[in-house]
C-alpha positions, -999 to +999 in steps of 0.1 A: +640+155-134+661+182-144+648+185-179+613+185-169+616+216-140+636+236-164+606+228-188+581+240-163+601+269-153+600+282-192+564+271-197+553+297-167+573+323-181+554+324-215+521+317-198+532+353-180+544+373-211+510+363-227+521+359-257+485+368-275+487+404-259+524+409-266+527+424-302+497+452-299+515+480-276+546+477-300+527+486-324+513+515-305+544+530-298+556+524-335+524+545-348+532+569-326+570+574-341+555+570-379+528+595-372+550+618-357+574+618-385+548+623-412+536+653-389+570+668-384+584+658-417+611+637-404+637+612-421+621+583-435+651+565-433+662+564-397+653+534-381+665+533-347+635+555-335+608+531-348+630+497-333+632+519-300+592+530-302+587+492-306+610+475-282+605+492-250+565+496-250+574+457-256+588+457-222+574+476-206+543+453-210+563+424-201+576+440-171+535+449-162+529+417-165+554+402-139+543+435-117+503+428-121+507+390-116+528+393-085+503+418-070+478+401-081+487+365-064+461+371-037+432+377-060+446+350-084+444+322-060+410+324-053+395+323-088+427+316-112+449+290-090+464+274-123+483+308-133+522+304-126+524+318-089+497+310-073+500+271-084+541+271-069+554+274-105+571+307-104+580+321-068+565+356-061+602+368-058+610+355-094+582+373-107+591+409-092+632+407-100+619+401-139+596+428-140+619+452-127+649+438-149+626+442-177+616+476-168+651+489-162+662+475-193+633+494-209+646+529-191+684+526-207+675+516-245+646+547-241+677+568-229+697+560-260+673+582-279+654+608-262+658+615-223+626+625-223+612+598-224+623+584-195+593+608-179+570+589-202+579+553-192+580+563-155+546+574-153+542+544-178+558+518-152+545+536-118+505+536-132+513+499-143+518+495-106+493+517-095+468+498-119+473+468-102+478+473-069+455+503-061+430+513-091+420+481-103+398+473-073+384+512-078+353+507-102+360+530-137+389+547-124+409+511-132+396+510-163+406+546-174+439+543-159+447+513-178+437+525-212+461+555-201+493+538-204+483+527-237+478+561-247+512+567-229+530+545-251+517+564-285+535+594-267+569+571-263+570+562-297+563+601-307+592+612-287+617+587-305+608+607-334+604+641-321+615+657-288+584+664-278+548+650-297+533+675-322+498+686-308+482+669-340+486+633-325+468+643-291+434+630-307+453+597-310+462+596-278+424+598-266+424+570-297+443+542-272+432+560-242+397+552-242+397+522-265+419+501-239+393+514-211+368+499-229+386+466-241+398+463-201+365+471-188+352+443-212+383+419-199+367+425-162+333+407-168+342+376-166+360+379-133+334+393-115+324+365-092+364+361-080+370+401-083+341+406-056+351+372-032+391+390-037+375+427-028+382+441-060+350+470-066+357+468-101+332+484-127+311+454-132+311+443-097+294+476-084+274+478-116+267+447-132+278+426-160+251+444-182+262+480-173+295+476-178+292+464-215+276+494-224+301+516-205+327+497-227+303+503-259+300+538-251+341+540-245+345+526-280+325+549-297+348+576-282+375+561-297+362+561-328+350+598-327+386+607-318+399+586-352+377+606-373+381+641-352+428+633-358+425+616-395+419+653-409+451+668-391+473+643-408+491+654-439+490+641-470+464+612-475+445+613-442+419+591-451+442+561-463+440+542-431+403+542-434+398+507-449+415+490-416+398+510-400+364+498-410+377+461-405+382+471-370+355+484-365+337+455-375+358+433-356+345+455-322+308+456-333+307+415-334+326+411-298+306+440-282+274+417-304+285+384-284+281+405-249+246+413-255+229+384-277+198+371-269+195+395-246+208+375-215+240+387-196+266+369-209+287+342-192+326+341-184+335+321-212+319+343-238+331+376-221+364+358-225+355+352-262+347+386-267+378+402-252+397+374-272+380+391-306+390+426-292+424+420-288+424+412-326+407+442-333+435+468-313+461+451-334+441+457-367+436+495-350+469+499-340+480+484-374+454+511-393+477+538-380+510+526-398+491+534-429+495+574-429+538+567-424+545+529-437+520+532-469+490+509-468+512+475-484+543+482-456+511+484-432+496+455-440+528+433-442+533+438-406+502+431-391+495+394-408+522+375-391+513+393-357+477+383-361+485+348-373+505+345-339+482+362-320+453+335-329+476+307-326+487+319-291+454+329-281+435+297-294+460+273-277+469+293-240+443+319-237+415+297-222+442+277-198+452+307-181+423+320-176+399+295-163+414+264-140+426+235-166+394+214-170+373+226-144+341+233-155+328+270-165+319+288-131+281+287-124+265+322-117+233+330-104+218+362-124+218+383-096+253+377-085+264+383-128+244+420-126+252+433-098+217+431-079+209+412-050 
């Protein structure tokens, strides 16, 4: 029936945007257009810079995700045959004309404010691509190349508010940079059983389940370090974000606890659960950098309703799209989980 395809149709393009990952980069690029303004002492007022440092990291994403999934179709059909293309519910063609629609569309609003940062996104869009279809299956390199473009879009949203990003926000580039190495290096161990049958000589796959959550603990704490090495080049009250900060801080220590309780290597489904706490935790981090331009109460306002969607979505899709719908969770001898034979 008409009704029902059109139904399906819509259904695999939400399952696509993701719709627990969609609000976080947003907010990167908006921290980077309210950080840049308290730095340079811009106009509090103007608007269209934040909306633009918002929107197009938006789409950007989007658009990655079309690009990743159709690259990733191959790789997907051996351990993830329920996601849209590989079960015949979006055509590999479909997925490619909306991730460059998406990403065009994200080249002419960027235009309407800085032309500059048409560099940014390009290198943004082209290591999206890259990501996928070369680094991923290329141990660490993947995983620093990833958190890269989230440190990329912190530089978008500085250049809607600047032409060019003050040197005092460079720490917070190395913020997004390495904390979204170590979020996707965590996001990786639960696929290592279908990224080594696909080919893919990601991190954990060479190393181990075990190795790479330390990698990603050790990635975190560089984040951190970074936070408190840029807080004290902020004007003004530069320790004002530190309250979120702690709360995400927290949030990280109990998912990078799950990976290593009891002392056993932790299964898919809790890697999952652990990433699923992380992705909280970068919205609470991204969220902890509005502070020093949006006040702490502006701040605060506009991270609830994104985490309240965020753990519906993720609670009622996340799991689905992941792992196939009611199969059981994937059985893995010990050896195959770190890495040894």
């Amino acid at each position: 029936m008409p009704g029902r395809r059109l139904g399906r149709t819509l259904t695999a393009h939400l399952r696509t945007w993701r719709p627990y990952t969609l609000w976080y980069v947003g907010l990167v690029g908006l921290a980077g257009a309210t950080l840049t303004r308290e730095i340079t002492g811009g106009d509090r007022r103007e608007t269209a810079g934040p909306v633009v440092a918002w929107l197009v990291p938006t789409l950007v994403w989007v658009a990655a995700h079309y690009l990743g999934d159709y690259l990733d179709r191959d790789l997907d059909a051996i351990d993830k045959p329920q996601r849209p293309i590989p079960s015949g519910r979006m055509r590999p063609a479909t997925a490619l004309a909306c991730g460059a629609v998406l990403a065009a569309g994200a080249c002419a609003v960027a235009l309407s404010v800085n032309w500059r940062t048409v560099l940014v996104l390009a290198g943004g869009i082209g290591g999206a691509v890259a990501y996928n279809g070369f680094f991923k299956a290329r141990g660490l390199w993947g995983n620093l190349v990833r958190g890269a473009l989230t440190g990329a879009a912190l530089l978008f949203g500085a250049m809607t508010a600047a032409s060019a990003p003050p040197v005092e926000l460079l720490p917070f580039v190395l913020v997004f940079a390495a904390h979204d190495a170590a979020s996707n290096l965590v996001g990786t161990l639960r696929d290592v059983a279908g990224d080594r049958e696909g080919g893919y000589a990601t991190f954990a796959v060479r190393h181990g389940v075990r190795a790479g959550a330390w990698t990603a603990v050790a990635l975190y704490g560089a984040a951190v370090a970074a936070v408190l090495a840029g807080l004290p080049l902020l004007p003004g009250d530069r320790w004002a974000p530190l309250p979120v900060l702690l709360v995400a801080v927290a949030l990280a220590c109990h998912a990078f606890r799950m990976l290593f309780a009891n002392g056993r290597v932790p299964p898919p489904r809790v890697a999952l659960r652990s990433h699923g706490v992380l992705v909280v935790e970068r919205l609470v981090l991204a969220g902890a950098l509005l502070v020093p331009g949006l006040g702490l109460p502006a701040a605060v306002a506009l991270l609830l309703p994104m985490l309240a969607v965020t753990l519906g979505t993720q609670r009622a899709m996340r799991s689905a799209h992941e792992f196939p719908s009611g199969g059981p969770e994937p059985t893995r001898g010990a050896s195959e989980l770190t890495g040894t034979k």
